[in-house]
C-alpha angles and dihedrals in degrees: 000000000000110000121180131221118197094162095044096237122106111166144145125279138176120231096226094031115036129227104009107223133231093043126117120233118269089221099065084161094053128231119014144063123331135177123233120210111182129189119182125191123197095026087135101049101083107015100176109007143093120252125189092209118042117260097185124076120199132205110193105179115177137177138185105269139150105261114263136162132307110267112191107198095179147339152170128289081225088055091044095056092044086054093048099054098030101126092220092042105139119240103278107264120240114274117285112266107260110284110246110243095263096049083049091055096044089054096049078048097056090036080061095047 
């Protein structure tokens, strides 16, 4: 997804503690737009429930990009429930233009890892 970035400073926070710290900004540019790309892993282990250690793991990998559209790869059939019942969730958009060749091969390239 496009995220932008007027102060210059993306960076990670908790929703109960703030900034976390040790991590590096995720607008090393500076201001602008960026894209996100987020994978999360575990997501699935304890749904619904409290853990005193994480489960999950996170990747956010960004880069400095004209904003575009929001392009979903993959998700969760938990995700994908959530979505489907959210009260505010958007008219779904008309489906993405065909992926070139080469787009095509770069995303069966990522989804490998």
């Amino acid at each position: 997804m496009s995220v932008n970035v007027p102060t210059g400073l993306l960076r990670v926070e908790s929703l109960e503690q703030g900034p976390v710290d040790g991590l590096a900004p995720l607008s090393p540019a500076g201001p602008g737009w960026y894209r996100l790309r987020v994978h999360g892993r575990g997501r699935n282990i304890l749904p619904d429930k409290a853990s005193a250690e994480p489960v999950e793991d996170y990747l956010l990998v960004t880069w400095p990009a004209p904003h575009s559209e929001a392009d979903i790869i993959r998700s969760s059939d938990r995700i994908d429930q959530a979505l489907a019942h959210a009260p505010d969730m958007p008219k779904p958009q008309q489906p993405a233009p065909a992926r070139s060749p080469e787009q095509e091969a770069l995303r069966r390239r990522l989804l490998r890892g």
